[in-house]
C-alpha positions as CSV (number, residue, x, y, z in Angstrom):
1,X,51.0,-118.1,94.6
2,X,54.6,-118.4,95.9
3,X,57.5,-115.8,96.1
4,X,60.2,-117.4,98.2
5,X,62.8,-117.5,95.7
6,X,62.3,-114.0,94.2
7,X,63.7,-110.5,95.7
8,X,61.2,-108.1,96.3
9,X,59.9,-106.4,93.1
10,X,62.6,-103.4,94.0
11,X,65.4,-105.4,93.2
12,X,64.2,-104.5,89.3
13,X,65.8,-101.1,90.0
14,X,69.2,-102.9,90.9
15,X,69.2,-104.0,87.0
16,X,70.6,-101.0,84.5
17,X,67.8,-98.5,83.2
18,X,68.9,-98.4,79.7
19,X,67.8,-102.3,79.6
20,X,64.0,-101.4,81.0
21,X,61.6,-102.2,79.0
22,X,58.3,-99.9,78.8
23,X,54.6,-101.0,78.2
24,X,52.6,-98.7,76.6
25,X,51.1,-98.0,79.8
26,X,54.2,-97.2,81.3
27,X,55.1,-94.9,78.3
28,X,52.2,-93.3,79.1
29,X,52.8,-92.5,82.0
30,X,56.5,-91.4,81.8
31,X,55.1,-88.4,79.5
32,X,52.8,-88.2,81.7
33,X,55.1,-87.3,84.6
34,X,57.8,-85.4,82.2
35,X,55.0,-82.8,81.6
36,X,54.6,-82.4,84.9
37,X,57.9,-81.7,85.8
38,X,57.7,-78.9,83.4
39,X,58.4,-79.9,79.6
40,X,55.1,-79.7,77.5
41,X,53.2,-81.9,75.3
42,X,54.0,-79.6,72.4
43,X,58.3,-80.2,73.0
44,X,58.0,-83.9,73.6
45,X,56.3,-84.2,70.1
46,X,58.6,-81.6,68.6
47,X,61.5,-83.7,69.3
48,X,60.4,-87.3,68.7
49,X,59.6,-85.6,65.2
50,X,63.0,-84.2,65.1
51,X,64.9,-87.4,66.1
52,X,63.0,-89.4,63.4
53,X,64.4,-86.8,60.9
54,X,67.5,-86.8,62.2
55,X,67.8,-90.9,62.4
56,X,66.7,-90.7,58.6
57,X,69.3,-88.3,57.5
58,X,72.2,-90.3,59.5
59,X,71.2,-93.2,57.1
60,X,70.3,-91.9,53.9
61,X,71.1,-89.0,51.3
62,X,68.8,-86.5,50.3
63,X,65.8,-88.4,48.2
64,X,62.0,-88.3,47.8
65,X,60.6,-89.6,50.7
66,X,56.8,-90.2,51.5
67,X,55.8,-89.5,55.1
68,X,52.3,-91.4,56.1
69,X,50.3,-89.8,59.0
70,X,47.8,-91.5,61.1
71,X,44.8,-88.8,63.3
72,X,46.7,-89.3,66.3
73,X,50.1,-88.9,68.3
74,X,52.2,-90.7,65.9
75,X,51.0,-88.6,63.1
76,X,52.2,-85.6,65.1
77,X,55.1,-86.8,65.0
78,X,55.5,-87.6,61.5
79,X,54.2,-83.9,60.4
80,X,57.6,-82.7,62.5
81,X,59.8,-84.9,61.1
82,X,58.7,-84.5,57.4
83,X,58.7,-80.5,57.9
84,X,62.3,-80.7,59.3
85,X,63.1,-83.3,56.5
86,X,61.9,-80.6,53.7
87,X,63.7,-77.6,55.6
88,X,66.6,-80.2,55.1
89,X,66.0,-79.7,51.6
90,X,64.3,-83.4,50.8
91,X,61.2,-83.6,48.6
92,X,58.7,-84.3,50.7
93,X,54.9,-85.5,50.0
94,X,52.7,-86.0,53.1
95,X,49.6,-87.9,53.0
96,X,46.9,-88.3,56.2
97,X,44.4,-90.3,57.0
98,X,41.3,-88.4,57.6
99,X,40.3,-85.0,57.2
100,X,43.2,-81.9,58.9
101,X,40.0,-80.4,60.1
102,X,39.9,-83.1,62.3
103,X,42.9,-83.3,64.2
104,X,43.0,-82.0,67.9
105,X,45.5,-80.7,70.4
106,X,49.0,-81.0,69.8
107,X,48.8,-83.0,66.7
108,X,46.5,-80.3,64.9
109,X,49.1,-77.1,66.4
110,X,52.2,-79.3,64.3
111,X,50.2,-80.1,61.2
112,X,49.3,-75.9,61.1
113,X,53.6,-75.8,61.2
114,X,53.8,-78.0,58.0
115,X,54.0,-75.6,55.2
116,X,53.4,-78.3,52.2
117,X,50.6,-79.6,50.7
118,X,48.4,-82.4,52.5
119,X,47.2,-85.1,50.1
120,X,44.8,-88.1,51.1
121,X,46.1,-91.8,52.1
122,X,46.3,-93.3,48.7
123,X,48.9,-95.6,46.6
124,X,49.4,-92.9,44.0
125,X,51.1,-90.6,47.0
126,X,53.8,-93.3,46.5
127,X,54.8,-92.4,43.2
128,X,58.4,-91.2,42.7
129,X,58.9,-92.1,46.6
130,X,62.8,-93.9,47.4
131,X,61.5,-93.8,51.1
132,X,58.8,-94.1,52.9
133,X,57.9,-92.8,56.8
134,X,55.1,-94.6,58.5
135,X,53.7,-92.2,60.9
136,X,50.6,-93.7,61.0
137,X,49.7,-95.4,63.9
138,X,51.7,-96.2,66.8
139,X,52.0,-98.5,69.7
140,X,48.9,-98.4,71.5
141,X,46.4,-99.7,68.7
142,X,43.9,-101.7,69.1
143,X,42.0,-102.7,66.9
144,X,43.0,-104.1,63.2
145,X,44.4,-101.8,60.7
146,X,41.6,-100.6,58.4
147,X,41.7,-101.8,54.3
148,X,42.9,-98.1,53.1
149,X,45.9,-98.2,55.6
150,X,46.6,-102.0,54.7
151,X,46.6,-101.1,50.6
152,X,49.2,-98.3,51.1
153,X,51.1,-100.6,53.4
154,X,51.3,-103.4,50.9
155,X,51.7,-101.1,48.0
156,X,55.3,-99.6,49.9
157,X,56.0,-103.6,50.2
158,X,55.0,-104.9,46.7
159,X,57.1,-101.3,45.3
160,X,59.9,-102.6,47.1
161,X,60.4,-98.9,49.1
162,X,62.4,-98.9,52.2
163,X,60.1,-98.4,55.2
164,X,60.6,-96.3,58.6
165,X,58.6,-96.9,61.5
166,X,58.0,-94.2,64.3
167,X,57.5,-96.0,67.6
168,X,56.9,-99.5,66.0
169,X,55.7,-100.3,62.5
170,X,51.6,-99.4,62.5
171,X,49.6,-102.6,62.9
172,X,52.2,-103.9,65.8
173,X,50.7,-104.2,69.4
174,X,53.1,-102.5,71.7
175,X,52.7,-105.0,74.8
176,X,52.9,-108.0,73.2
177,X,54.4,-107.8,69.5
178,X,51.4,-109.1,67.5
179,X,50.8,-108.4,64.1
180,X,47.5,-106.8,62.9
181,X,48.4,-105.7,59.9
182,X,51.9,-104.8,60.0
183,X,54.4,-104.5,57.3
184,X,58.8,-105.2,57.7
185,X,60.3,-101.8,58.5
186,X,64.1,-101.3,57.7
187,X,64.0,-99.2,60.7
188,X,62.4,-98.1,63.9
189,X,62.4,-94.9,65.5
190,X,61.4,-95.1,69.2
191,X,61.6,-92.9,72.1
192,X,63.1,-93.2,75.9
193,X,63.1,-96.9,75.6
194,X,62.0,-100.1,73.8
195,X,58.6,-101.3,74.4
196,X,58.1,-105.4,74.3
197,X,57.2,-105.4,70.4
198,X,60.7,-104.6,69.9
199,X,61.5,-107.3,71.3
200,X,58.9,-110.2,71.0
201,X,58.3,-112.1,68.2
202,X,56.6,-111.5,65.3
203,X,57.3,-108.1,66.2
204,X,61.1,-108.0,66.6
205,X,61.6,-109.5,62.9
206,X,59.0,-107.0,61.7
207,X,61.0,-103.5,63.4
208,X,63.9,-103.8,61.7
209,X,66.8,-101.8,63.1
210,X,65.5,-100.5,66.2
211,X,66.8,-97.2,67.5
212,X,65.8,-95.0,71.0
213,X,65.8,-91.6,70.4
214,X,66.3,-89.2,73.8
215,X,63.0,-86.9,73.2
216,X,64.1,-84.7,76.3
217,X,62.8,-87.0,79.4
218,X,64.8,-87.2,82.7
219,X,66.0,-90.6,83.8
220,X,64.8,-90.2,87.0
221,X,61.7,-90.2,85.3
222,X,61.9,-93.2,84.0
223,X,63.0,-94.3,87.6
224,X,59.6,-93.3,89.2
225,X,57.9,-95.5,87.7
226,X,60.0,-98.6,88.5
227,X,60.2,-100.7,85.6
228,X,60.0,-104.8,85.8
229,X,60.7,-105.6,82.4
230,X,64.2,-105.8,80.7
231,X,66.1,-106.6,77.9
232,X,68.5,-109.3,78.5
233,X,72.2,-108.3,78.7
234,X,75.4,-109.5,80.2
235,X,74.9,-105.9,82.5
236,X,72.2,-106.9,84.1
237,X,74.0,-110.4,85.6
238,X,77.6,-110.1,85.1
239,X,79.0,-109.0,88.6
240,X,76.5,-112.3,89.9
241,X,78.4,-114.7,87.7
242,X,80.2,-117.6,89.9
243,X,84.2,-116.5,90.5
244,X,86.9,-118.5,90.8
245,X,89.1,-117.9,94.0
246,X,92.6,-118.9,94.4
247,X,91.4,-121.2,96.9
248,X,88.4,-123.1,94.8
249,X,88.4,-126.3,94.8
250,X,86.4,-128.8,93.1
251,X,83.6,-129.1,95.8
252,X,83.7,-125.5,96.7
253,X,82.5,-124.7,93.3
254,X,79.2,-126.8,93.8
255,X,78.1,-130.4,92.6
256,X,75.6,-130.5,89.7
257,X,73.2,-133.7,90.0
258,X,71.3,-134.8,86.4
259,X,68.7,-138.0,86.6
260,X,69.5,-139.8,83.6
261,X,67.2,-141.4,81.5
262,X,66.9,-144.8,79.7
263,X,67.2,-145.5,76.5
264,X,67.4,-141.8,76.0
265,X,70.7,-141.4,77.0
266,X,72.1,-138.4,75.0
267,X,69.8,-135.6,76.3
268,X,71.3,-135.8,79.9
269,X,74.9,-136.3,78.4
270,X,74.2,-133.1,77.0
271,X,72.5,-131.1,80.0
272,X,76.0,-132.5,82.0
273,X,78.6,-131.1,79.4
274,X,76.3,-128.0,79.6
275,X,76.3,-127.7,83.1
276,X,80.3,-128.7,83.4
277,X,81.3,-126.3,81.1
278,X,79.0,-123.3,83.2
279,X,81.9,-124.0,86.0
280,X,80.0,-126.6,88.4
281,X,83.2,-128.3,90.3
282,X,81.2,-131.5,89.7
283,X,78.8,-132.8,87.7
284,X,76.7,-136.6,88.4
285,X,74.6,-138.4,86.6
286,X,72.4,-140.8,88.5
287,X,71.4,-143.5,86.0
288,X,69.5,-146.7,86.4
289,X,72.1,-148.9,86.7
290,X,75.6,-149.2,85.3
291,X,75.0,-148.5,81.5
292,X,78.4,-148.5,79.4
293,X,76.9,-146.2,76.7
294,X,77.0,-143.5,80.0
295,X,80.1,-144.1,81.2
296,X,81.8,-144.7,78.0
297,X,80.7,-141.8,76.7
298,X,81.8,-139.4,79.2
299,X,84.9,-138.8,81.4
300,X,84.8,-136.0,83.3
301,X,81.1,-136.3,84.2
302,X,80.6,-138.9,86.7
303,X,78.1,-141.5,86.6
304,X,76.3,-142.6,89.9
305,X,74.4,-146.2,89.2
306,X,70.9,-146.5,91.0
307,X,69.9,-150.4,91.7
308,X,66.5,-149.0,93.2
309,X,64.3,-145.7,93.1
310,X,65.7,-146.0,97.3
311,X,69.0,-145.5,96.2
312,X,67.8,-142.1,94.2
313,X,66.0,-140.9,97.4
314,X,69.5,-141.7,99.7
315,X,71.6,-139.3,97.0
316,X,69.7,-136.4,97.1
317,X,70.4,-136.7,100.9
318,X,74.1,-136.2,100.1
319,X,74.7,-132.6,101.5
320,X,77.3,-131.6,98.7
321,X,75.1,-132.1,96.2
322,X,73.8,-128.3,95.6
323,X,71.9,-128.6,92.6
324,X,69.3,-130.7,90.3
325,X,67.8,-131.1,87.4
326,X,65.3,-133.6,85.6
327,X,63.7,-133.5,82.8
328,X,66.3,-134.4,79.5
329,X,65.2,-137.7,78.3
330,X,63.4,-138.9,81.4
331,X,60.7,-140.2,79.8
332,X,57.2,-139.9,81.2
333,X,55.6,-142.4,83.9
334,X,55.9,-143.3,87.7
335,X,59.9,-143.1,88.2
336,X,59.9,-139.4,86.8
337,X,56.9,-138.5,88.9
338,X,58.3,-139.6,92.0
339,X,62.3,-137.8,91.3
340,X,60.2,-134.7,91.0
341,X,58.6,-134.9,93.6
342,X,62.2,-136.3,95.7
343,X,63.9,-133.4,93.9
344,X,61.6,-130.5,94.9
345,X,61.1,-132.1,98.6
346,X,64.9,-132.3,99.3
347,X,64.8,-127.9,99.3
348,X,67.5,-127.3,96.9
349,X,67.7,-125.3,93.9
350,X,66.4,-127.1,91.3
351,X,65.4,-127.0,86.7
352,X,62.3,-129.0,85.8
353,X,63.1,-129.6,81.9
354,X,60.6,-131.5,79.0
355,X,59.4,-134.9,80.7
356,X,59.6,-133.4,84.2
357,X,56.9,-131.0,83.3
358,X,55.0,-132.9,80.7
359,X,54.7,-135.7,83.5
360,X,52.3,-132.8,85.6
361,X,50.3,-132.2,82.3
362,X,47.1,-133.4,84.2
363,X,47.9,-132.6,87.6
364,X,50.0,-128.9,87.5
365,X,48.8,-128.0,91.1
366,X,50.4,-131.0,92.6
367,X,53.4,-129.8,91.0
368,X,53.8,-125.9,92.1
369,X,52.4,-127.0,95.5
370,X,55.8,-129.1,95.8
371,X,57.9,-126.0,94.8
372,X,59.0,-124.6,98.4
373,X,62.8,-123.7,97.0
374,X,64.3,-121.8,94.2
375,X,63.4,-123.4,91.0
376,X,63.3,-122.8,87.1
377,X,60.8,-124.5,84.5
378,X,62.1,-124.4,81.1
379,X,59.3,-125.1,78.8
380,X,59.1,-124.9,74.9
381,X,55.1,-123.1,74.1
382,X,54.2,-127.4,73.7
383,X,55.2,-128.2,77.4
384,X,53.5,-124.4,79.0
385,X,50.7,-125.0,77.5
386,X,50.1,-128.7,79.3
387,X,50.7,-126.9,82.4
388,X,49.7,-122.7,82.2
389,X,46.6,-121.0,80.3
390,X,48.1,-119.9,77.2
391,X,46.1,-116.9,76.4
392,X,47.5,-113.7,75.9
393,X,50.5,-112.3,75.0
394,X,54.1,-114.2,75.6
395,X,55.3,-111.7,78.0
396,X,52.0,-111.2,80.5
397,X,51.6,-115.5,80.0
398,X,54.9,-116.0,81.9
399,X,54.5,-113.9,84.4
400,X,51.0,-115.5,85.2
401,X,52.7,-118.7,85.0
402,X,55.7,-117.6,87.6
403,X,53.2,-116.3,90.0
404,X,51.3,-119.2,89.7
405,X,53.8,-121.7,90.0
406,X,56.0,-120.2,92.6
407,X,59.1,-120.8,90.0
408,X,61.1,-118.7,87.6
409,X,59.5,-119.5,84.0
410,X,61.7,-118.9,81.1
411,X,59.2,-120.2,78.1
412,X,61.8,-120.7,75.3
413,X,61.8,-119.5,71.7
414,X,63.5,-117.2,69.6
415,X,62.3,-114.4,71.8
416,X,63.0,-116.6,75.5
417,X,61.3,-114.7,78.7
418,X,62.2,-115.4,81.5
419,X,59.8,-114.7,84.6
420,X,59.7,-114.6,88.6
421,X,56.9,-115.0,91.1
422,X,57.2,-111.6,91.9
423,X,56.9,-109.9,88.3
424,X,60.1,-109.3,86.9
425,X,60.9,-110.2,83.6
426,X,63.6,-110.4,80.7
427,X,62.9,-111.0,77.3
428,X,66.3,-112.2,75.3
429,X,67.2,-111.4,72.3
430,X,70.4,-112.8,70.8
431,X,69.4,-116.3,69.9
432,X,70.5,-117.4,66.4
433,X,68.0,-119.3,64.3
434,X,70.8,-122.2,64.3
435,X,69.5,-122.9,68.0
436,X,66.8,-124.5,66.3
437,X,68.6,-128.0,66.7
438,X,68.0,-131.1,68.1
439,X,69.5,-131.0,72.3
440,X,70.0,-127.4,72.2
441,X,67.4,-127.1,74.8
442,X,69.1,-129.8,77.0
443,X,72.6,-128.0,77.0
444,X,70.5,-124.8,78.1
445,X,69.3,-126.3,81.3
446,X,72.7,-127.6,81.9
447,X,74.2,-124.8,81.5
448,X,71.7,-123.2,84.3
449,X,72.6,-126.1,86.2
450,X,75.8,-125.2,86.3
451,X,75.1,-122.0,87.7
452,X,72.5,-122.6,90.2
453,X,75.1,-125.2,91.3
454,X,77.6,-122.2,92.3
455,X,75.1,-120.5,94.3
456,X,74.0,-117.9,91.5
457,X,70.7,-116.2,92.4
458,X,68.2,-118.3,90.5
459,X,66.4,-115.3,88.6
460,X,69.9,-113.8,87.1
461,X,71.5,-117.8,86.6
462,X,68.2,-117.9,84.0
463,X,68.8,-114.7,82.2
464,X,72.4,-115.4,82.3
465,X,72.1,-119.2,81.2
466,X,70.0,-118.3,78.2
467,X,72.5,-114.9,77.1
468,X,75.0,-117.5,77.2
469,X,73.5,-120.3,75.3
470,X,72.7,-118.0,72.4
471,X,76.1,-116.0,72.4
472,X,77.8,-119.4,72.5
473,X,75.2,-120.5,69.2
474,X,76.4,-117.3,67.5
475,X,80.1,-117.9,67.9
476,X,79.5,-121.3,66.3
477,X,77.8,-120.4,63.1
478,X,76.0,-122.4,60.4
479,X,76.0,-125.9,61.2
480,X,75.5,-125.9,64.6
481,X,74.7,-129.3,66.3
482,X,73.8,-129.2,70.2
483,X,77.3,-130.9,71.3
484,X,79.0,-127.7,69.7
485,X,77.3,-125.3,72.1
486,X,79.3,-126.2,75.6
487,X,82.7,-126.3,73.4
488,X,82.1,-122.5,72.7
489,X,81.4,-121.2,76.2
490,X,85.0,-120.4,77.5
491,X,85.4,-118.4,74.7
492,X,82.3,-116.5,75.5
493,X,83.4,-116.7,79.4
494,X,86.6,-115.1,78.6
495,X,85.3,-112.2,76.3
496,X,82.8,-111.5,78.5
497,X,85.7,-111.3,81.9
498,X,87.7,-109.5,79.3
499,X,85.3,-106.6,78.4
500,X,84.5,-106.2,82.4
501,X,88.3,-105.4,82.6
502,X,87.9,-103.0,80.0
503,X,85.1,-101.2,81.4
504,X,82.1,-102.8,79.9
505,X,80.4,-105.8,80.3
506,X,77.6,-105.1,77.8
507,X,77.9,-106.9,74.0
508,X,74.5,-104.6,73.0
């Protein structure tokens, strides 16, 4: 295990709260800590019932709604919300599963509040229903949703009733986003701050809109209990973006080293333009010998012909050089083994991309005992799993992976998390579906070339490359093709310098 590129695990409290991330376990015990410092179990459920009514009101008019309560927390809460919902004047029905005379502590001392009639879980409490609350179970389930709660779920779905979810939609597993059972919400009510369902797919397409409702808890609560996970946002990296200075020159602002591959040519064309237009002064690629279709197809990138592997190993002693990466269109075999190896040795920062992991498949150890300086593996799930366990959900398998490595991990996807040795994590959220193209992932680890090159801490150049990949994919559109991606990052370079001059540097 390795943490030498990493801050300490207090650094997480340098990143904005409102982007912290809570596990259920850390939920827990924020309530936990909030009763202590004097507000009761009673309140806390009072008011995440009365923010669910509230967030339902703000959306829709008065209507017959359906709220759906589980034995448990959640369906405390939902007996609050559908008694403020009917003293709002909405026809309510309420249905639970079990028996009232069951229900214990705070739960059973809201139920005796609700004033209506309490009818068992069945599909016929649907009838006449334009909206439906899902109180039933929340976050911290653990097992799979029983066939009663499944029918009523799939009735809402097959009636084509609008659903609301309080905490995350019942079935969901709060830590990691998996689905056991679960049913599309239009929205989610949670409370203090998202937990990684929210976030991580399947979860994240299942939540709908996702809003955090202040149930009455202190930030410095929430501070206590030091949270390592986060939501990725410009606000958590901005002020560590690479500036230009009136005196910059082209070597001040770093020089960006790519081996290129043969035949595969256009992956490493790709990783350069990426890593270019991320602000590296200048950008190499060190090909096998002097192949036209490189320099032909590229003018500002320069292209640095190799005779010999010798001649690779005598340019990674070149001193300005202040960056690597390997891995886009290498190709697997002995030559990409050994610039691995050359890479890692020579102590600067360096991204391990496709064939420069796949080549470790059998041998991972030999690998992450070579990582002694800052380095990021970008793996798709194909390329971690030759390399990492993949067991468990995507969030806790990265951070195994980082702390076994010694690297920052950022496993790719719609849902990217990115990892360090010593437990931090950010999950990212704003990647388009278009990104799902040929060379997108090779413009990524350009791009976080580009900033490692400029001296940007490894950890936030990751979270920061990724932001800006998908914000860059979203300012294209439909039709997106990989070469479009670096063409759209000074726009997204100057909106992002030009809401820090406003004030804000957040686009959430």
């Amino acid at each position: 295990t390795h943490q030498h590129q990493s801050a300490s695990p207090a650094s997480a409290t340098e990143f904005p709260r409102k982007m912290a991330i809570l596990s259920v376990s850390q939920m827990a015990e924020v309530e936990r800590l909030a009763m202590v410092a004097g507000i009761t179990e009673y309140a806390l459920m009072e008011h995440a019932g009365t923010a669910v009514a509230t967030g339902i009101t703000h959306r829709w008019s008065a209507r017959p709604i359906t709220v759906l309560c589980g034995p448990g927390k959640n369906g405390g809460d939902g007996f609050v919300a559908a008694r403020h919902l009917s003293e709002a004047g909405w026809p309510v029905r309420l249905a639970l599963l079990g028996d009232v005379g069951q229900l214990t502590g705070v739960t059973r001392q809201h139920a005796e509040r609700w004033c209506g009639s309490i009818r068992p879980l069945q599909p016929e409490i649907l009838d006449g229903a334009s909206l439906v609350v899902d109180a039933l179970f929340g976050s911290g389930l653990d097992r799979i949703l029983g066939e009663s709660v499944q029918a009523i779920l799939n009735a809402v779905v097959s009636r084509g009733i609008p659903l609301v979810a309080i905490d995350v939609p019942s079935g969901l597993v709060g830590d990691t986003g998996e689905n056991w059972g679960a049913v599309a919400s239009e929205l989610t009510i949670t409370f203090v701050r998202k937990k990684p369902a929210h976030l991580l797919q399947p979860g994240r397409g299942l939540c709908g809109e996702v809003v955090v409702a202040d149930i009455g808890i202190s930030e410095s609560v929430v501070t206590q209990i030091r949270p390592d996970s986060f939501e990725n946002d410009p606000s958590l990296w901005f002020m560590d973006l690479p500036r230009l200075g009136n005196m910059d020159n082209k070597y001040t602002r770093g020089h960006a080293l790519i081996s290129g591959g043969y035949p595969q040519t256009g992956a490493a064309r790709l990783a350069a333009r990426g890593a270019a237009r991320a602000g590296a002064g200048m950008t190499t690629i060190a090909v096998p010998s002097i192949l036209p279709i490189y320099a032909s197809a590229l003018t500002s990138i320069l292209v640095h012909p190799l005779e010999t592997e010798a001649d690779f190993d005598t340019l990674l002693t070149d001193h300005r050089i202040t960056a690597f990466l390997i891995g886009p269109g290498a190709g697997l075999g002995i030559r990409t083994h050994a610039r691995v190896l050359a890479m890692l040795r020579a102590g600067r920062p360096t991204v391990l991309d496709a064939d420069a992991l796949s080549e470790f498949g059998d041998d991972p150890i030999e690998l992450f005992s070579e990582i002694v300086a800052p380095c990021i593996l970008t793996p798709h799930d194909g390329e971690f799993s030759r390399l990492f366990d993949s067991v468990g959900g995507k969030l806790e398998r990265t951070r195994i992976a980082a702390r076994r490595s010694g690297a920052i991990v950022l496993l790719k996807g719609s849902d990217t998390v990115i990892a360090a040795a010593d437990g931090r994590a950010i999950i990212n959220t704003n990647a388009p579906p278009s990104l799902a193209t040929a060379g997108s992932g090779d413009v990524l680890a350009g791009i976080i070339l580009g900033l490692l090159t400029q001296g940007m801490d490894p950890f936030r150049a990751a979270a920061a490359g990724v932001w800006l990949h998908g914000e860059a994919a979203n300012r294209c559109g439909p039709g997106l093709i990989a070469e479009d991606l670096p063409e759209y990052l000074p726009t997204v370079w100057r909106d992002l310098q030009h809401h820090a001059n406003s004030g804000s540097t957040g686009f959430s």
